[in-house]
One Martini backbone bead per residue (centre of mass of N, CA, C, O) as a GRO file, in nm:
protein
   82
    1UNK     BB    1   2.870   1.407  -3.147
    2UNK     BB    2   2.750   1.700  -3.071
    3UNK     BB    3   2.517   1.727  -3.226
    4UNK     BB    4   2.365   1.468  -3.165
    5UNK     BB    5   2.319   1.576  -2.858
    6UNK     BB    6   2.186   1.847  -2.922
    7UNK     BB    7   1.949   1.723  -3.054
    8UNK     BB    8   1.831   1.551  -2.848
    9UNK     BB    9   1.800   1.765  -2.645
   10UNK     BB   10   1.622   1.934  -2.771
   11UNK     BB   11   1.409   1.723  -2.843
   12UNK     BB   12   1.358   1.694  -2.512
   13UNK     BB   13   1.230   1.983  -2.453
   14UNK     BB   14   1.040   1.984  -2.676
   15UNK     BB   15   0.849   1.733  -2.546
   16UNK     BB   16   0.818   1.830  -2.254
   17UNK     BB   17   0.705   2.091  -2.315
   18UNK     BB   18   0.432   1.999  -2.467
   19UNK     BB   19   0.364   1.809  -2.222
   20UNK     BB   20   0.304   2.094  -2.017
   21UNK     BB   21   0.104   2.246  -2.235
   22UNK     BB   22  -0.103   2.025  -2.217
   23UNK     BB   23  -0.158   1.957  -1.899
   24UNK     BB   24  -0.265   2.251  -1.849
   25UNK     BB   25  -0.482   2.264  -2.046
   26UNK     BB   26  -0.644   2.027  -1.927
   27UNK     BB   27  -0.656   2.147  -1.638
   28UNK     BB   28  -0.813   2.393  -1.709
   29UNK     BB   29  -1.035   2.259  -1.895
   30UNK     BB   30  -1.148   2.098  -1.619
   31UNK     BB   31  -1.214   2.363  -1.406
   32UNK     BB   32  -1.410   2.483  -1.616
   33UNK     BB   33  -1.613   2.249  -1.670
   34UNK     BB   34  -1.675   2.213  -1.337
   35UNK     BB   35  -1.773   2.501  -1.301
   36UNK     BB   36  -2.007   2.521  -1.488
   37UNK     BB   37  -2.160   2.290  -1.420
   38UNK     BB   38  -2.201   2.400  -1.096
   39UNK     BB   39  -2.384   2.641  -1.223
   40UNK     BB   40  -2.597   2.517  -1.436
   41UNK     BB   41  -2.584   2.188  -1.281
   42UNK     BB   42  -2.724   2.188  -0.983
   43UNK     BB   43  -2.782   2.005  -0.698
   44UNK     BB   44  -3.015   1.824  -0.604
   45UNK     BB   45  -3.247   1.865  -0.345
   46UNK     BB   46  -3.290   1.621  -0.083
   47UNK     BB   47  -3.450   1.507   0.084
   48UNK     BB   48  -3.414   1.414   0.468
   49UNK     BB   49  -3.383   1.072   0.528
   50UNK     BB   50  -3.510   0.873   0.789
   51UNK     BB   51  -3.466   0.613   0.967
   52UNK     BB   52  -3.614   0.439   1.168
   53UNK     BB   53  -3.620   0.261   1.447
   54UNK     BB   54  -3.589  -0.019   1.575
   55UNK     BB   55  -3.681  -0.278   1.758
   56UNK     BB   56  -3.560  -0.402   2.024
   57UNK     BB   57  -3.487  -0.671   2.130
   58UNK     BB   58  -3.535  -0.901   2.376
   59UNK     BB   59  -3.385  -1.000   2.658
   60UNK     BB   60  -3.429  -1.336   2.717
   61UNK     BB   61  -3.493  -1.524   2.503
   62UNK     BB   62  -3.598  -1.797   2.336
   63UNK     BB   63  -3.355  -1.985   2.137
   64UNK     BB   64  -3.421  -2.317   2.101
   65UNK     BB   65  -3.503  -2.344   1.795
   66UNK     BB   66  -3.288  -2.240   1.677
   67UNK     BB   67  -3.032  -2.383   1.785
   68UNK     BB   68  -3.169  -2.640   1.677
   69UNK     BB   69  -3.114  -2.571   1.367
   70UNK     BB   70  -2.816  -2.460   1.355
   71UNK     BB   71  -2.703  -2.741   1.448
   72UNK     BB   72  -2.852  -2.932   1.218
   73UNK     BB   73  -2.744  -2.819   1.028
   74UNK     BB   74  -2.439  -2.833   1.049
   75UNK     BB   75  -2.434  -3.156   1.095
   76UNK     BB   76  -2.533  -3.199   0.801
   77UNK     BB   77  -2.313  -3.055   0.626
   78UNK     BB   78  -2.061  -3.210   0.763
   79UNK     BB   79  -2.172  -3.534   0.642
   80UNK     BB   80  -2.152  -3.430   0.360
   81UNK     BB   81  -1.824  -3.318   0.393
   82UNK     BB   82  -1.607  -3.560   0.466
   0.00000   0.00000   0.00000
């Protein structure tokens, strides 16, 4: 019995090992990867577009005719949905 728990412990150390040394290598490879990337193909400079700022619309406009749409809409919506 003693011998089944140590070849298991065993087993599972070298297991683990090899998953610890793929994980770094792994990590390493993606590292180097990502520095080359950034070396050799770095980000196109977009020059910067600035949006024009809308015209604010006038306080106190009358809107008596929109009013009455979305009224008529939102009445119309739900006769037909009872």
């Amino acid at each position: 019995m003693s011998n089944l728990l140590w070849e298991g412990v065993n087993l599972m150390v070298v297991g683990m090992g090899a998953v610890f040394v793929f994980l770094m290598l792994l990590v390493f490879t993606t590292s180097v990867m990502s520095a080359l990337v950034a070396r050799f193909l770095p980000q196109p400079n977009h020059p910067v577009v600035t949006e024009t700022p809308t015209p604010a619309r006038a306080t106190g406009t009358d809107n008596s005719t929109l009013m009455a749409v979305i009224t008529a809409a939102i009445h119309q919506h739900r006769s037909r949905h009872k």
